[in-house]
N, C-alpha and C positions, 0 to 999 in steps of 0.2 A: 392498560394492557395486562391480561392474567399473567401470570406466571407460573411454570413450571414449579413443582414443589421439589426444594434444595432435595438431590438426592445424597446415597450413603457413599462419601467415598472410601475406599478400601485399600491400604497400599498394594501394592502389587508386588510391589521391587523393594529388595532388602539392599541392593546393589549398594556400591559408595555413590554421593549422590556426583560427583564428576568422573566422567570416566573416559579421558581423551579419545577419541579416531583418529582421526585424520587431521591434524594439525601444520598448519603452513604460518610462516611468521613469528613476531618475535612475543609477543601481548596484546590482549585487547585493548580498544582505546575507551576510554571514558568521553560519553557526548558531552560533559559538564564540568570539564577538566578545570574551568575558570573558576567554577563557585566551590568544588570542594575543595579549593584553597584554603577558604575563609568558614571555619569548621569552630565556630564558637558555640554550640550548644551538644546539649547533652547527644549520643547520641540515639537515635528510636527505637524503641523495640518492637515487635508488632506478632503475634501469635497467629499462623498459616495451619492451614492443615495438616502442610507437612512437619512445622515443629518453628518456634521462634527464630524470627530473622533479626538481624542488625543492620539498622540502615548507616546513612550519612548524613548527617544534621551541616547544612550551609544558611546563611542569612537569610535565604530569600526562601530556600525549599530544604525539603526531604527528601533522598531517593533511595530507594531501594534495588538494588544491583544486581541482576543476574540471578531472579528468583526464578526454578522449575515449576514448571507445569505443567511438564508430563515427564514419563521418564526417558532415558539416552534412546534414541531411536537406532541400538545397535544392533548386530548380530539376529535373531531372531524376531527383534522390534522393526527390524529396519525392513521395506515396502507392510507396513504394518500398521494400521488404526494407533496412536498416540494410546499409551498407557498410564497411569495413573502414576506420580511423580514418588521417588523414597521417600521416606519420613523418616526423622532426627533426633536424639534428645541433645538437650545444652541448644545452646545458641548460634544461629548460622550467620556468618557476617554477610551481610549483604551491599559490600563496599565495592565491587569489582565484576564489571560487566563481562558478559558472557564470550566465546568465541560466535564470529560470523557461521551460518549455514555453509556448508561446502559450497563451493560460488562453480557454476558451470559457463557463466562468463566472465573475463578480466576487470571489465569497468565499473562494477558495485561497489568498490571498497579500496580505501588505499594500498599500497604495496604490504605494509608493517604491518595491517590487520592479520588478527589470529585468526582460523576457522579451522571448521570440526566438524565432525556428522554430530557430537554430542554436541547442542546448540537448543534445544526447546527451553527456551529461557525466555524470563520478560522482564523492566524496566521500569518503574514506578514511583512515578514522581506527583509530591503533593506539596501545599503550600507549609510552610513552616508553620509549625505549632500547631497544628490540627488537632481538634479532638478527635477520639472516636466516633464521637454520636454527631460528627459535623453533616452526616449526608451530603457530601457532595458530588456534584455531576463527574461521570467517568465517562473519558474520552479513550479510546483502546485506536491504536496505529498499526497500520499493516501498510511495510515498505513496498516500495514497485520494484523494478529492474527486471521487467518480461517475464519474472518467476524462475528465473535462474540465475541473478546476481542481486546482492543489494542483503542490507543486515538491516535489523531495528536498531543498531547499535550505538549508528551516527545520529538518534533523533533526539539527540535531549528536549526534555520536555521542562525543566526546571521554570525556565522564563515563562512557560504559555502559564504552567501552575498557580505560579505566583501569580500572577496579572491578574486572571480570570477565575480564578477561584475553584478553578476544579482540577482535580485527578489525572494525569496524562501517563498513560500505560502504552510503550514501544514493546513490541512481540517482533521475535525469529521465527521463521516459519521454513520446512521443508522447503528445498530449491531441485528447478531441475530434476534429473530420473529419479531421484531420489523423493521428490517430493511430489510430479505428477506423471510417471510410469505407469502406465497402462497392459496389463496384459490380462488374455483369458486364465490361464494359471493363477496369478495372484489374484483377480475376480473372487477364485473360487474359494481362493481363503481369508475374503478380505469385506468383513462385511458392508455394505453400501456400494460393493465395486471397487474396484482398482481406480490409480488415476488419477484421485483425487488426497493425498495423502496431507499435501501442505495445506490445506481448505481443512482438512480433520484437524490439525494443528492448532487453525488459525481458531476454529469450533471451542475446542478444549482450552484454550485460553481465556475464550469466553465463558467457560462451564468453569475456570478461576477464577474470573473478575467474580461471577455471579456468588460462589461460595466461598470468598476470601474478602472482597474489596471492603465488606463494610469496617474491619477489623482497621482498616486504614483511614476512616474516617470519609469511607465513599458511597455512594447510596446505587445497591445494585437493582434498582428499579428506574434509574434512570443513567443509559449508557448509551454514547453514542462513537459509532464505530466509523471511524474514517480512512482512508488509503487513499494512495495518487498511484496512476498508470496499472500495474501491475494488481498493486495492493488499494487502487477505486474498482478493479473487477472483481477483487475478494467480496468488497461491498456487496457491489451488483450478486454474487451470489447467491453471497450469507441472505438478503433481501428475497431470493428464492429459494431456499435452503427449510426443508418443514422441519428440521430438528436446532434449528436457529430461531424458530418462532418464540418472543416472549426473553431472550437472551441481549438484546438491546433497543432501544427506542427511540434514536434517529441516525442519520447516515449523512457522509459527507465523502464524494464522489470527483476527485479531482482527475483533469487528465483520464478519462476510462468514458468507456461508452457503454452501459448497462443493454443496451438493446442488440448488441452486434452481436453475428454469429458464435457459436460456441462449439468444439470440436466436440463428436458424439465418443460416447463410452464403445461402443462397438467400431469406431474408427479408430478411436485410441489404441485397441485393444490390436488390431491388426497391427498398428507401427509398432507395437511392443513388443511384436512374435519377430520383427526384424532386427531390433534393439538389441533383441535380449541373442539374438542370432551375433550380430557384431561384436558381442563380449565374449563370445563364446560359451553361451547357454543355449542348448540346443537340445538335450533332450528332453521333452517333455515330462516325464517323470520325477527330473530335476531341474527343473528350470527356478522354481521358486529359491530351492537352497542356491542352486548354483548365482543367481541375483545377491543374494543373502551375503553372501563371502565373496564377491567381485570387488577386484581394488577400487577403489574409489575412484581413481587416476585415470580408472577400464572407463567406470561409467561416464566420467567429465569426457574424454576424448570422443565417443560415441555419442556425445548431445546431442547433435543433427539428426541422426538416424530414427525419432519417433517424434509422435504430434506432443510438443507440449503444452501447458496451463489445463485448467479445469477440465474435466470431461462429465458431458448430460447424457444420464439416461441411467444410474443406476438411483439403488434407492437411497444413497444422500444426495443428490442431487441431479431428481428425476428430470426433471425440468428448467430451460433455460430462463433467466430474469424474461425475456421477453415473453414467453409461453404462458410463465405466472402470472405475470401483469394483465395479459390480455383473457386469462381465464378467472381473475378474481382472487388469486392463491398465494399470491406473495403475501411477504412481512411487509406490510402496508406502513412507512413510518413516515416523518416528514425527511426532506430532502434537498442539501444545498449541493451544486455541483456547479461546476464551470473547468476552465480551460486555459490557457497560457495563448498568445496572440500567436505566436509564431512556432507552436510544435516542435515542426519537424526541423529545426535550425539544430537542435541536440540529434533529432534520430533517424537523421539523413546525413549525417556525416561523411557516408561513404562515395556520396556523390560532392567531397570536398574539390575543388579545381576544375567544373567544371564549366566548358567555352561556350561562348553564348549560339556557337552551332549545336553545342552539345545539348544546352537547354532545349532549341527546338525538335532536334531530332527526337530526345527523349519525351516531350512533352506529344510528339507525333505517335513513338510508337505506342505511348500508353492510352492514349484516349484517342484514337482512330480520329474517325470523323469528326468527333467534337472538339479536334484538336487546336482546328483555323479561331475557334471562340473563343479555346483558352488563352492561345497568343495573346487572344486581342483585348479580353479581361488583366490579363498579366503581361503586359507591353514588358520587354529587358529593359526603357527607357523608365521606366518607374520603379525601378527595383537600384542597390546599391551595387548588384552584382547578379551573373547566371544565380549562382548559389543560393542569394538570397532571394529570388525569382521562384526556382523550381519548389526551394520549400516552403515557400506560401502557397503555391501551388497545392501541393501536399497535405499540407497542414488545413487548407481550408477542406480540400475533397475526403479527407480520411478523419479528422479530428472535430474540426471547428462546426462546420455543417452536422455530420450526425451527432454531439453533443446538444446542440441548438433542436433537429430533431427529438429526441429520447425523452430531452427537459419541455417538450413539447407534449411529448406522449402523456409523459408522468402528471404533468397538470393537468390534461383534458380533463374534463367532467368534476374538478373539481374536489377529487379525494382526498388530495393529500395539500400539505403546504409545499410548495417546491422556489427555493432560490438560485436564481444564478449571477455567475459572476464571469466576466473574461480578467486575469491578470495582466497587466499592460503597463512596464516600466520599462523604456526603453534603454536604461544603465544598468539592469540587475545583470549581476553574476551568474556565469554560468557553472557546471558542476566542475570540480576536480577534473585535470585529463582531456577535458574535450575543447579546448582553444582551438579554435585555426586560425590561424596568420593571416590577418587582412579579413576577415570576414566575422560580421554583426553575432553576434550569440547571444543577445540579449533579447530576452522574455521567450527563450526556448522552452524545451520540455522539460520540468523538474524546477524552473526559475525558481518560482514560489516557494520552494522548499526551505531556503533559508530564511524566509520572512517570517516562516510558523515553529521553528524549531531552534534549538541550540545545536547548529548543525554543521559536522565537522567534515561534510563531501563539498562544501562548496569553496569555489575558487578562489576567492577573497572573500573578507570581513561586510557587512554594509557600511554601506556612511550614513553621516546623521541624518540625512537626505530619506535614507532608503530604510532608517530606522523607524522613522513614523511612520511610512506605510507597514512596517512588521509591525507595530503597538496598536494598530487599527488591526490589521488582518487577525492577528489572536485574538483581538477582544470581540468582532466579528463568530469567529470560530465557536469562541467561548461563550460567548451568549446564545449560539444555535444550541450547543449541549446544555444550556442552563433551564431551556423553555422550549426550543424550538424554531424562536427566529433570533435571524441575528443582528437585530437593530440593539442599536448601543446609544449612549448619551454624550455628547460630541463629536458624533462621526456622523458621516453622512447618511438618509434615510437609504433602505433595503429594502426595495419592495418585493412580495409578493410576486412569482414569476407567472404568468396566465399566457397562451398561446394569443393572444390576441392583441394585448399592446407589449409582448415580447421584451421588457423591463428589464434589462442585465445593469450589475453593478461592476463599472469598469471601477478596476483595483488598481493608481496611481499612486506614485512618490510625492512624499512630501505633503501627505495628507488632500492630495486634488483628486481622492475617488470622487466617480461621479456615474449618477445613472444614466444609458443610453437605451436609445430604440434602433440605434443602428447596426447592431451587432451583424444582424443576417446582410443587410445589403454591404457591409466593410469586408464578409468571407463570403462574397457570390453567393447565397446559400439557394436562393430562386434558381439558377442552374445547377449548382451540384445535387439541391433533390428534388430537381423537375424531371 
């Protein structure tokens, strides 16, 4: 794949490089609190663009803590294109991870996390004793949480590093209005459009890895960018994104559906004249300043009132992933993606309690007439409960089916290499906060999360049980960014996914992954895309 030729960066910002906003809580937490206990070696230096960092030397890895990649997105930065980070002289310690993005909902982060609008920071974790000239594969993360909760902060990557020999990079990215507000005003001073701010973020972190990683001993010709829910649509974009061309070289797409609809920039642009109405920005003349200097507090409570995530149609991101694909003009890369069995068991919560009248009523008002077939696909006698009823339900019609489709599309004809997988352990853990009393939450939305990460959102530890399928699923991952597939040497084969013999690797405990062809007929998928 060509690549772009490194451009010049220039600071911008003479600013201090931390310059708190908005701060809630007591400290950041450290995803790797376990291994920088154990602090026996020297520790790393490593020279950025901005000016030498200091990392944390532990047994098994390196990380690097809280490095900027752009500058504070405050005051006049803020509904703003990412700016190019301060530069330093002496030495920055790079031991202490960043605050969270300002969270526009409660459930991304624990209580005690810190957050701030100043948050454009990333996390960098390599194997111990790296050289420079190691070239190894970089893996760059982008969190989910709907795009208005959730930090890079909780993903240590310490463990994947070690294991598998590569690079693992967790990025913060704009949340909520702050990160995709929409408005004709800011359009007009925002080059690419408004709307997309946290996507320019996630962009410019890539335009770091690209002109910083190798200094780390990473090879920025070979990067591969992954996300789940939230942060698998970042993917899906960045994949249709023409100034992402050439900036990574393969993708891994968890939990997201690259082909689903996408809100337009001129629809955005409308909820954003009512937005910016609700805060009290009204006259047009000042609308952008008065955005500018709006409490924070303004904007979080006002969340509801505009369209949020990505907005198509201006020129970063003309085009939606589906538009590209189908016209020839995406970032063509290879492609692993799949899904958790049971979804919506995390992101139907709100339908906790409910009766198995309630099941059917709801299952009536949603799908009209196709409703007497979903009963009778989804009998309450085959379920543990309504609850766990309705979000299979759910989970198959919105999640499970059109990923099945998309990874359908993405292989026709043979372009690209495409892998899938469903994750399916019926004991994992669910996230921090989201238990309910009596009812199954296992292999919900985000399950997987603890298997790939050193990850400090989820509800308990694994057991040994549930650690061998996390030593599979990294080395899995790891070997996709190494080459492209993710077949490994003691684990089980990965094939190849083709629309025709539909090949998914079920992801099991205790080392019983196994490939199936059942996948479509286990989520109805012949009626939910007939």
């Amino acid at each position: 794949m060509i690549r772009r030729a490194l451009k010049q960066r220039v600071a911008a910002w003479t600013a201090a490089l931390v310059v708190p906003a908005m701060v809630l809580g007591t400290s950041a937490l450290t995803a790797d609190s376990a291994g920088t206990a154990d602090r026996d070696r020297s520790a790393p230096v490593v020279r950025t663009d901005s000016g030498l960092v200091q990392g944390v030397a532990t047994a098994r890895a390196d990380q690097f803590l809280g490095l900027p990649y752009a500058a504070p997105p405050l005051r006049e930065l803020r509904f703003a294109p990412p700016a190019t980070p301060a530069t330093w002289t002496g030495v920055h310690r790079a031991d202490q991870q960043s605050p969270a993005c300002v969270q526009f909902e409660p459930t991304g982060i624990r209580e005690e996390q810190a957050v701030s609008e100043d948050c454009l920071y990333l996390d960098v974790y390599r194997p111990a004793q790296v050289s420079r000239n190691a070239e190894l594969p970089v893996m760059v993360w982008f969190h989910g949480g709907g795009h208005t909760q959730g930090t890079g902060v909780i993903y240590g990557g310490s463990t994947m590093a070690a294991r598998t020999g590569t690079i693992v990079i967790s990025v913060n990215y704009r949340l909520g209005a702050l990160g995709f507000l929409a408005h004709p005003a800011l359009s007009e001073v925002t080059p690419g459009g408004s709307g997309n701010y946290g996507r320019m973020d996630q962009l410019a972190s890539l335009e770091w890895v690209r002109d910083n990683i190798a200094r780390f001993g990473g090879d920025p010709e070979n990067v591969t960018v992954y996300g789940q829910s939230a942060g698998g649509s970042a993917v899906c974009d960045l994949m249709a994104m023409p100034s992402a061309r050439g900036l990574f070289d393969r993708a891994i797409v968890q939990s997201s559906v690259c082909t689903s609809t996408r809100t337009t920039l001129a629809a955005g642009e409308r909820s954003g004249v009512e937005f910016a109405r609700s805060v009290g920005c009204t006259d047009p003349a000042t609308v952008v300043t008065c955005l500018r200097k709006a409490w924070p507090g303004k904007l979080v409570a006002n969340q509801a009132n505009y369209l949020g995530s990505s907005k198509v149609g201006g020129a970063l991101l003309p085009k939606s992933f589906k538009e590209a694909f189908d016209d020839g003009t995406w970032n063509a890369v290879p492609l692993l993606t799949g899904n958790t069995r049971s979804e919506n068991r995390l992101t139907s919560t709100a339908l906790a309690g409910i009766t198995a009248q309630g099941y059917q009523d709801l299952v009536r008002e949603t799908y009209g007439e196709r409703a007497d077939r979903v009963l009778e696909l989804y009998p309450l006698s085959g379920f543990k409960s309504p609850y766990d009823a309705i979000t299979q339900v759910q989970t198959d019609a919105q999640r499970a089916c059109p990923n099945s489709q998309m990874a359908q599309t993405v292989a026709a004809g043979d372009r690209t290499p495409v892998y899938r997988y469903e994750f399916n352990d019926p004991t994992s853990p669910t996230l921090y906060g989201f238990r309910i009393p009596g009812e199954d939450m296992s292999n919900a939305h985000s399950a997987e999360l603890a298997y790939l990460f050193d990850f400090t959102l989820g509800e308990k530890p694994l057991t040994a049980r549930q650690e061998r399928l996390s030593d599979q699923m990294m080395r899995y991952w790891g070997a996709f960014a190494h080459d492209g597939d993710p077949n490994v040497n003691g684990a089980p084969s990965w094939p190849r996914y083709d629309a025709t013999a539909q090949k998914v690797l079920q992801l099991r405990t205790a080392g019983a992954s196994q490939v199936i062809t059942t996948y479509a007929a286990d989520h109805h998928c012949d009626f939910w895309l007939g």
